[in-house]
Gaussian input, Z-matrix of N, CA and C with variables (Angstrom, degrees):
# hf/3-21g

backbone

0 1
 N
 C     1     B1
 C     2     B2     1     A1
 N     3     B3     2     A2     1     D1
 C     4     B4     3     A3     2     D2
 C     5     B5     4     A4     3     D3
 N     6     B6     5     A5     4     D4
 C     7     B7     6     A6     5     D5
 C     8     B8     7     A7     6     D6
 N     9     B9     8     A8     7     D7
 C    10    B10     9     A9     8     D8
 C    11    B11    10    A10     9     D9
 N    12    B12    11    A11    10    D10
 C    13    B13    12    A12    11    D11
 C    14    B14    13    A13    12    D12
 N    15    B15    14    A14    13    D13
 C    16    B16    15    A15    14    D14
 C    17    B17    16    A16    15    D15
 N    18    B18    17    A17    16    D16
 C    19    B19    18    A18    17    D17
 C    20    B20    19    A19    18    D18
 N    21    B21    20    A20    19    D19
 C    22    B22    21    A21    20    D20
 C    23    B23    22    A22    21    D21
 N    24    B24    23    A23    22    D22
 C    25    B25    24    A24    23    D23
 C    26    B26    25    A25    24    D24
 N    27    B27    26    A26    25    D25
 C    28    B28    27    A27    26    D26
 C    29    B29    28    A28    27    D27
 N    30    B30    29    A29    28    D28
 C    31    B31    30    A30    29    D29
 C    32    B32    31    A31    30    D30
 N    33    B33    32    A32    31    D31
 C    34    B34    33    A33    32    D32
 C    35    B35    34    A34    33    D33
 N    36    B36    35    A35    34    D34
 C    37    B37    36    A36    35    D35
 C    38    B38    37    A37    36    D36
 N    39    B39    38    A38    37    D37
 C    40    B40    39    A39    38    D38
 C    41    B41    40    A40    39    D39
 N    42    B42    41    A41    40    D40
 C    43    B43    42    A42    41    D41
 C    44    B44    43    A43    42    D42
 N    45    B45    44    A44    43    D43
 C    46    B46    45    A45    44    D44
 C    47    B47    46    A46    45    D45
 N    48    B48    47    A47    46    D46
 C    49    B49    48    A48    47    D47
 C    50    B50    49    A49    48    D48
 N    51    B51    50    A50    49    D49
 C    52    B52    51    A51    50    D50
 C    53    B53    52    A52    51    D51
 N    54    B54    53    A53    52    D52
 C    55    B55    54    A54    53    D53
 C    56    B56    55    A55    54    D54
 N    57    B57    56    A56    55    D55
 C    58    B58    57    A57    56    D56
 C    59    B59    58    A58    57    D57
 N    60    B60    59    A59    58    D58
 C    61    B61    60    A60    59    D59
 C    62    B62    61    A61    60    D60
 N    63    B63    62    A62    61    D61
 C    64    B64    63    A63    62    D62
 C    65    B65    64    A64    63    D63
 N    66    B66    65    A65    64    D64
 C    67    B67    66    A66    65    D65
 C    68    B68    67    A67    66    D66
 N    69    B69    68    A68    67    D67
 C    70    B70    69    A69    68    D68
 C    71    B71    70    A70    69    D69
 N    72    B72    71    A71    70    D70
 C    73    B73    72    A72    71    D71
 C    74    B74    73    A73    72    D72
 N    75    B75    74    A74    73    D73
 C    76    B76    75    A75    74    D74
 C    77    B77    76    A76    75    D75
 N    78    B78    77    A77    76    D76
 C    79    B79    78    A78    77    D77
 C    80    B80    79    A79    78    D78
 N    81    B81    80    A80    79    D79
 C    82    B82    81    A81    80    D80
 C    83    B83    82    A82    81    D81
 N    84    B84    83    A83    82    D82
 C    85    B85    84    A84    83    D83
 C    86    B86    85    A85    84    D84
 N    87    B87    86    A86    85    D85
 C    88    B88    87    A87    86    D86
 C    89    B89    88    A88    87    D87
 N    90    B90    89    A89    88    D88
 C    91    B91    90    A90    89    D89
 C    92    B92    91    A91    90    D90
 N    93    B93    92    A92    91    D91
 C    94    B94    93    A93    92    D92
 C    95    B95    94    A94    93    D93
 N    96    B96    95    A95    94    D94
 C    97    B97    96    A96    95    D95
 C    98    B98    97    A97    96    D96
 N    99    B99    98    A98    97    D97
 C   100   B100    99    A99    98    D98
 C   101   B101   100   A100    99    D99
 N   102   B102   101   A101   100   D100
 C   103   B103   102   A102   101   D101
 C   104   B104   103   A103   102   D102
 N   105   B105   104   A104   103   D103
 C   106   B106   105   A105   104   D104
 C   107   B107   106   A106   105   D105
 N   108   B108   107   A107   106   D106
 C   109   B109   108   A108   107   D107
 C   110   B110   109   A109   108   D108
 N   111   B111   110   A110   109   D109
 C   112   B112   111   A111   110   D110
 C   113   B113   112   A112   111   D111
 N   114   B114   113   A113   112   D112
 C   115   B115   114   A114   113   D113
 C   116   B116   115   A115   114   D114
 N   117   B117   116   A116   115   D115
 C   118   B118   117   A117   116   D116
 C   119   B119   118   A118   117   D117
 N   120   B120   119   A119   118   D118
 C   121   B121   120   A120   119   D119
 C   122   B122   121   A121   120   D120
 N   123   B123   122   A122   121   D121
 C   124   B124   123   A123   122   D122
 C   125   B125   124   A124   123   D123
 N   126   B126   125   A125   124   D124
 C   127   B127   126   A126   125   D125
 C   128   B128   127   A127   126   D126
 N   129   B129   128   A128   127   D127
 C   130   B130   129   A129   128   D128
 C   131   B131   130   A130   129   D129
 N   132   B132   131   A131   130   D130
 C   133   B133   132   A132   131   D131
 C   134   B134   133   A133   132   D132
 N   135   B135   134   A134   133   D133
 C   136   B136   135   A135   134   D134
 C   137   B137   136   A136   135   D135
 N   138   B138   137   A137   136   D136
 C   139   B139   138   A138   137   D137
 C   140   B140   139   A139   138   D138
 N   141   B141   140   A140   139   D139
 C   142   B142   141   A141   140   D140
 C   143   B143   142   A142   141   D141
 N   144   B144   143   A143   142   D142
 C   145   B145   144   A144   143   D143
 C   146   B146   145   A145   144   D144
 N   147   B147   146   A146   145   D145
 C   148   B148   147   A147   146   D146
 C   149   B149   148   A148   147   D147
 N   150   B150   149   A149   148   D148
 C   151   B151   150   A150   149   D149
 C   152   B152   151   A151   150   D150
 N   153   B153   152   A152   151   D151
 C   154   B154   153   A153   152   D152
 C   155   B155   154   A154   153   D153
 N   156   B156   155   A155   154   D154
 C   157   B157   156   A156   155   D155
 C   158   B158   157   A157   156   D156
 N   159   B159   158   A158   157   D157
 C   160   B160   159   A159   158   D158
 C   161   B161   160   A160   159   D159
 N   162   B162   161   A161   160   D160
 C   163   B163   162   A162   161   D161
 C   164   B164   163   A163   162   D162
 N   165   B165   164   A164   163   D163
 C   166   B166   165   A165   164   D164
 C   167   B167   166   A166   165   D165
 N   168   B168   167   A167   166   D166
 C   169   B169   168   A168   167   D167
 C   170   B170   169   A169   168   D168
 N   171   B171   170   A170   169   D169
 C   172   B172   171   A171   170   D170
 C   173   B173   172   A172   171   D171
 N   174   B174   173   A173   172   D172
 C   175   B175   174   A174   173   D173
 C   176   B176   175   A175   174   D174
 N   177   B177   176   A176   175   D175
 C   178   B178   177   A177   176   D176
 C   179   B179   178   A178   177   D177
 N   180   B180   179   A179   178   D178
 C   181   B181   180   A180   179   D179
 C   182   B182   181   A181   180   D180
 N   183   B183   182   A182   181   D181
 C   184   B184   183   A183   182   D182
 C   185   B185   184   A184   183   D183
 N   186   B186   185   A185   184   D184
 C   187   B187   186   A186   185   D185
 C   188   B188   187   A187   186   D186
 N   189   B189   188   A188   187   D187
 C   190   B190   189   A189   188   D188
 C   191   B191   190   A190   189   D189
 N   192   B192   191   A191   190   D190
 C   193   B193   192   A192   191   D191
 C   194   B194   193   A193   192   D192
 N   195   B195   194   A194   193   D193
 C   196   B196   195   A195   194   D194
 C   197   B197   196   A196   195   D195
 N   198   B198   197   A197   196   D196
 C   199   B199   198   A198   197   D197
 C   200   B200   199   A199   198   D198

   B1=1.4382
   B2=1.5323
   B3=1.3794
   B4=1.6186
   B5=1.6422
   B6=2.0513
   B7=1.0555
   B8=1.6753
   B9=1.3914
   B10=1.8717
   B11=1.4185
   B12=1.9078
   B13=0.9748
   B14=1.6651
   B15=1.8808
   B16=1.9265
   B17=2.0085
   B18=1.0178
   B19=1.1153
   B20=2.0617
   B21=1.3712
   B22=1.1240
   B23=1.8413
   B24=1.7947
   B25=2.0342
   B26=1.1768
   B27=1.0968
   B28=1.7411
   B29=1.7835
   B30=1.5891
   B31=1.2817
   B32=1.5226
   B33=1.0927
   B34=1.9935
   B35=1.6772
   B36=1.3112
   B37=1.6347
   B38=1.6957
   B39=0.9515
   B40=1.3709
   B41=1.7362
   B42=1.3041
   B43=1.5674
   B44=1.6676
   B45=0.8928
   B46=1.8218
   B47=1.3621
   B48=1.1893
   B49=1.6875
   B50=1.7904
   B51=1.3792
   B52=1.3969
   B53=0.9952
   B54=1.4101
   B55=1.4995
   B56=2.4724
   B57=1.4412
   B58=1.1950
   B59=1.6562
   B60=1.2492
   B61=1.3061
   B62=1.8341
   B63=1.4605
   B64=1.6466
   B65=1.3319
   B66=1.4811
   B67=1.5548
   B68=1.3338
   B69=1.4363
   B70=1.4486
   B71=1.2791
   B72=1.0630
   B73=1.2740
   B74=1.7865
   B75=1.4098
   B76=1.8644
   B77=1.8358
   B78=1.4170
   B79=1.8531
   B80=1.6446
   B81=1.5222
   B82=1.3773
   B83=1.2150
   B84=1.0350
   B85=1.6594
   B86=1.3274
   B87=1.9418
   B88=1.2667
   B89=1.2501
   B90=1.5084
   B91=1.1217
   B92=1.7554
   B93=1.3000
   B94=1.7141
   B95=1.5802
   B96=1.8358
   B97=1.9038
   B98=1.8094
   B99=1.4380
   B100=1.1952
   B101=1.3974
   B102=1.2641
   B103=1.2271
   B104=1.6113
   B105=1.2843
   B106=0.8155
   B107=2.2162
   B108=1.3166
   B109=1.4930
   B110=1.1956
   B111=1.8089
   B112=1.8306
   B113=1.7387
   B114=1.0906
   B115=1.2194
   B116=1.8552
   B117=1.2963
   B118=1.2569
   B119=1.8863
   B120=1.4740
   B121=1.4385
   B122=1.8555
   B123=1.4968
   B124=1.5810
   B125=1.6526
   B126=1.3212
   B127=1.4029
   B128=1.7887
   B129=1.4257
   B130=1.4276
   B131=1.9192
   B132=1.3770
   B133=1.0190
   B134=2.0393
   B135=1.4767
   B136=1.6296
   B137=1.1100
   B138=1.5006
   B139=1.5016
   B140=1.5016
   B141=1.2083
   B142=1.3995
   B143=2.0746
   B144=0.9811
   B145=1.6324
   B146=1.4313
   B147=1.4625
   B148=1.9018
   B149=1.8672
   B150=1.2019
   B151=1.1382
   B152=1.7206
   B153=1.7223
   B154=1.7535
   B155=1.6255
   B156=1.7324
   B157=1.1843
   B158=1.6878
   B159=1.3572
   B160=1.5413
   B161=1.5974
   B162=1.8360
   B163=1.6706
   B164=1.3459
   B165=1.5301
   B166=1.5844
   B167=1.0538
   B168=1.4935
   B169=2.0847
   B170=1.6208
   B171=1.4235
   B172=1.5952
   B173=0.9478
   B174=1.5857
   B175=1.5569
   B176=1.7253
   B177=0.7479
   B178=1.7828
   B179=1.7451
   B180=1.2009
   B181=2.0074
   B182=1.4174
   B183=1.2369
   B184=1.9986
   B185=1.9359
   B186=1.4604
   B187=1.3532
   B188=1.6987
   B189=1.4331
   B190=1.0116
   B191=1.7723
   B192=1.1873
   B193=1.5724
   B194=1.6540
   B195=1.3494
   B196=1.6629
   B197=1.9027
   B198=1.3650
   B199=1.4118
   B200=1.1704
   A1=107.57
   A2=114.75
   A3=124.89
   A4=87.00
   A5=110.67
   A6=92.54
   A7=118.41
   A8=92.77
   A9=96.00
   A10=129.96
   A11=101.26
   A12=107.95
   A13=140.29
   A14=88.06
   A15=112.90
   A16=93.63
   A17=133.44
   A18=128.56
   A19=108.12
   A20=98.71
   A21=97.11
   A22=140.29
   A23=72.25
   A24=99.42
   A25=95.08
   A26=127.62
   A27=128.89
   A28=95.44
   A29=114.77
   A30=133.59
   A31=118.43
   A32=107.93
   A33=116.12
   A34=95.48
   A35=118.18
   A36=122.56
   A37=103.62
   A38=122.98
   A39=116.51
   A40=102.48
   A41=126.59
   A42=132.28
   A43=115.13
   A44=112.30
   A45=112.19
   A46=82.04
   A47=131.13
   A48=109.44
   A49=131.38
   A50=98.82
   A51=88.40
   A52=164.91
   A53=99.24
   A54=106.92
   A55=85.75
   A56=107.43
   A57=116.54
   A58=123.00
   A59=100.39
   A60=116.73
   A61=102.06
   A62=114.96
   A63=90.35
   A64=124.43
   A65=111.70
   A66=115.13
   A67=138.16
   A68=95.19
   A69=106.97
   A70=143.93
   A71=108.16
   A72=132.72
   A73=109.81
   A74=110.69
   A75=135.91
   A76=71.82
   A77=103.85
   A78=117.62
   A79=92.61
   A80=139.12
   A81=125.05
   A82=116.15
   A83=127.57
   A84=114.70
   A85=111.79
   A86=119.41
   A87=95.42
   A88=96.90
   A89=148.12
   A90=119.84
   A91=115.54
   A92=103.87
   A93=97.28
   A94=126.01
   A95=95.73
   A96=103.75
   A97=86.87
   A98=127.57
   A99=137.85
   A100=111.89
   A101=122.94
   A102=138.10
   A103=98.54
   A104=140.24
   A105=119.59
   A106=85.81
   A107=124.05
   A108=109.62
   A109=125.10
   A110=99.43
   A111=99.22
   A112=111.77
   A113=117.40
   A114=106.23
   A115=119.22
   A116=115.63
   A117=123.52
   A118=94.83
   A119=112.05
   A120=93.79
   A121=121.14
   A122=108.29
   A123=102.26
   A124=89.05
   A125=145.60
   A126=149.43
   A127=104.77
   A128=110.91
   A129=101.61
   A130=82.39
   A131=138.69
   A132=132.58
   A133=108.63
   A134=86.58
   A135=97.76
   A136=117.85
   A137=110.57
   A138=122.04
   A139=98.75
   A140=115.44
   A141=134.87
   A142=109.21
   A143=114.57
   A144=113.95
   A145=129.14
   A146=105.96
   A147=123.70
   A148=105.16
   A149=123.86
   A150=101.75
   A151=112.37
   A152=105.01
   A153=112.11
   A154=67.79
   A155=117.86
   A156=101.23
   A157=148.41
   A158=81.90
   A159=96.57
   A160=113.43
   A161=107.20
   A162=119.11
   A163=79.79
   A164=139.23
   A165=116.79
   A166=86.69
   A167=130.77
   A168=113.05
   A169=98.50
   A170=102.33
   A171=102.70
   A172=126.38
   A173=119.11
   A174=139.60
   A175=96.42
   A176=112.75
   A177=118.36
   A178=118.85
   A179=92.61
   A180=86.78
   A181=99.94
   A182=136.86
   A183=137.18
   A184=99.12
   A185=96.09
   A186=118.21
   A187=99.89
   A188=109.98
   A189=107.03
   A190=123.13
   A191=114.87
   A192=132.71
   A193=99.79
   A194=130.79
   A195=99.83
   A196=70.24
   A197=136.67
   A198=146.69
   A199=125.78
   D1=146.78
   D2=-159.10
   D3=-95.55
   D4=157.34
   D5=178.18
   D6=-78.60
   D7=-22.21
   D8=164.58
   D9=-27.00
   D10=-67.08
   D11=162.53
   D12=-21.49
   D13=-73.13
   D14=167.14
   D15=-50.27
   D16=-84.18
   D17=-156.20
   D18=-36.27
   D19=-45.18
   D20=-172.43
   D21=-68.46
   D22=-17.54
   D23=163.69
   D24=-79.13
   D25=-63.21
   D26=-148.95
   D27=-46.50
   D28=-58.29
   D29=177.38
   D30=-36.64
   D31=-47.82
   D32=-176.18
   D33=-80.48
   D34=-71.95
   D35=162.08
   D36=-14.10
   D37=-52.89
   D38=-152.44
   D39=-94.80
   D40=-39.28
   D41=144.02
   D42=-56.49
   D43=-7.09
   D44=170.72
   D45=-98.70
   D46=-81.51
   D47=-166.30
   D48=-36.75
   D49=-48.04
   D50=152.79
   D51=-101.07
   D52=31.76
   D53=-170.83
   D54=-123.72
   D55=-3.54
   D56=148.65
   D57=-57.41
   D58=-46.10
   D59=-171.33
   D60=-84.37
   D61=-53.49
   D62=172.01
   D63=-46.30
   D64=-45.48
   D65=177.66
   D66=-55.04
   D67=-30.44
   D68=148.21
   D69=-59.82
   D70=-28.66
   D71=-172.66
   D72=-83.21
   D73=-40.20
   D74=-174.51
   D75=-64.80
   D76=-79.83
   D77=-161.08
   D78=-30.90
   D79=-69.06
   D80=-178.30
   D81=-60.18
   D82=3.68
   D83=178.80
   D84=-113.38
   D85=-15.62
   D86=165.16
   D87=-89.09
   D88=-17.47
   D89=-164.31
   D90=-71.39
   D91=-30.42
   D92=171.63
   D93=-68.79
   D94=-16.19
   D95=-179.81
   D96=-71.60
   D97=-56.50
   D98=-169.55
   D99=-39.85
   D100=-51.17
   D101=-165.54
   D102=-91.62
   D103=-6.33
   D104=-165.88
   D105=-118.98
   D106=-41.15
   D107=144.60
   D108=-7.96
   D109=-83.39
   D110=-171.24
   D111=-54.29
   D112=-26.95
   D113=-174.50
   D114=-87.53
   D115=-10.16
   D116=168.92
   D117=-89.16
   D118=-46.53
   D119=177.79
   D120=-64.62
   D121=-9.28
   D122=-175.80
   D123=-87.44
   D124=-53.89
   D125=157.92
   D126=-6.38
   D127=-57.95
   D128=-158.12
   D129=-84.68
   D130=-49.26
   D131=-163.60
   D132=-33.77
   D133=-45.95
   D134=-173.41
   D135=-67.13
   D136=-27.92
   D137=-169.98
   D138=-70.30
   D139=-79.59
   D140=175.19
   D141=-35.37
   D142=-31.51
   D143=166.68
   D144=-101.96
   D145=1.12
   D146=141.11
   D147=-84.43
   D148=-42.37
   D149=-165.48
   D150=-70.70
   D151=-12.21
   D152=-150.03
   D153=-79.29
   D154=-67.41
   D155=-174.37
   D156=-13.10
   D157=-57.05
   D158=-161.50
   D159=-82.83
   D160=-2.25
   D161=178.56
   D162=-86.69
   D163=-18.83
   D164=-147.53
   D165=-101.11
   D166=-22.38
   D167=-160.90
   D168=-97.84
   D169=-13.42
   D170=175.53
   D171=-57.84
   D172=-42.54
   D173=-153.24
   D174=-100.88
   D175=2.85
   D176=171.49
   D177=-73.23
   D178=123.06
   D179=164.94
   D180=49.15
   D181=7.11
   D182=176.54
   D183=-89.05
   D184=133.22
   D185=174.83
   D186=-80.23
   D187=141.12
   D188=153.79
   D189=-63.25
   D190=153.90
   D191=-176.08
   D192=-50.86
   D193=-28.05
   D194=-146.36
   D195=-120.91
   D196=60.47
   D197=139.37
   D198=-126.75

């Protein structure tokens, strides 16, 4: 093998590593945007199933306004 050759692996090898390493890096950052979603989406889930609640215990046994 020519040293051209060797130089020219070493070269791609070494741009595969870092462009390994950006991708890695994208992969941890959506996973904390991800993780940080489900947990604003479990927030509104709760919100939204206190509010269904609390229209439902309202409307119970309540007179309308003009009695």
């Amino acid at each position: 093998m020519s040293d051209d050759h060797l130089v020219a692996i070493e070269t791609k090898l070494s741009f595969q590593e870092d462009l390994l390493d950006q991708l890695n890096s994208i992969i941890i950052k959506q996973q904390k945007d991800i993780d940080s979603i489900k947990c604003d989406f479990l927030l509104i889930q709760k919100k939204i199933a206190s509010m269904n609640e609390s229209i439902e215990n309202a409307g119970i046994d309540e007179r309308p306004p003009h009695y």
